[in-house]
C-alpha positions, 0 to 999 in steps of 0.5 A: 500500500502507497504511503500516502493512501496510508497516511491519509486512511490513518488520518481519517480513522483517528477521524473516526475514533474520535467521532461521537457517532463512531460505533464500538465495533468501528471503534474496536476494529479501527484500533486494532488495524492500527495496530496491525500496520506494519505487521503481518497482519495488516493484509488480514486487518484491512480486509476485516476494517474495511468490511465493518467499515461498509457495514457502519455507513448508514445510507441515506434511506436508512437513516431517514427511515430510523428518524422516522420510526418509533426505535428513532423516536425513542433513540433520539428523542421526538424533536430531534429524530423530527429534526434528524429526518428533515436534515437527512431528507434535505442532504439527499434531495441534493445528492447525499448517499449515505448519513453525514454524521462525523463517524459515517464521513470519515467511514465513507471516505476511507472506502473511497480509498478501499482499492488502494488499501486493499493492495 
């Protein structure tokens, strides 16, 4: 893997550790892949980080689904799931994939380099 994509995947995992919304599972494997750099586990890791990372990207329908619903409601409380599916709507409307949150931005743009990782 080019030092520079990397870099920039390391970047972005602390990125993502540090992210409020960062799930425990996101959390544990990207520690555990920095971990394993440089060693001869890194190939294996990666594999594994960049699955949970696919998996930990809320699309967009998702997460206007989840706002929407009784198990939002009760998650986030009424006003800000109401508020959560109106920003998830309004971010879709101009083209939004996936959930804009830290966590799932920082996920999404380490997948963008997932090729690149996976060499």
């Amino acid at each position: 893997m080019e030092k520079e994509v990397l870099d920039y995947a390391v970047e972005k995992t602390h990125d993502l550790m540090s992210a409020p919304s960062c799930s425990a599972e996101a959390k544990a494997a990207a520690q555990i892949w920095l971990d394993a750099i440089g060693t001869g586990e890194e190939a294996a890791e990666t594999k594994k980080y960049i699955q949970e990372l696919e998996e930990d990207v809320t699309p967009i329908d998702g997460l206007i689904g989840l706002a929407e619903s009784e198990d939002g409601i009760q998650i986030f409380g009424a006003e800000n799931a109401k508020n959560m599916a109106a920003h998830a709507k309004e971010i879709k409307t101009a083209g939004a994939q996936h959930c804009d949150c830290a966590a799932c931005t920082a996920a999404a743009e380490i997948l963008e380099k997932k090729d690149a990782l996976l060499k």
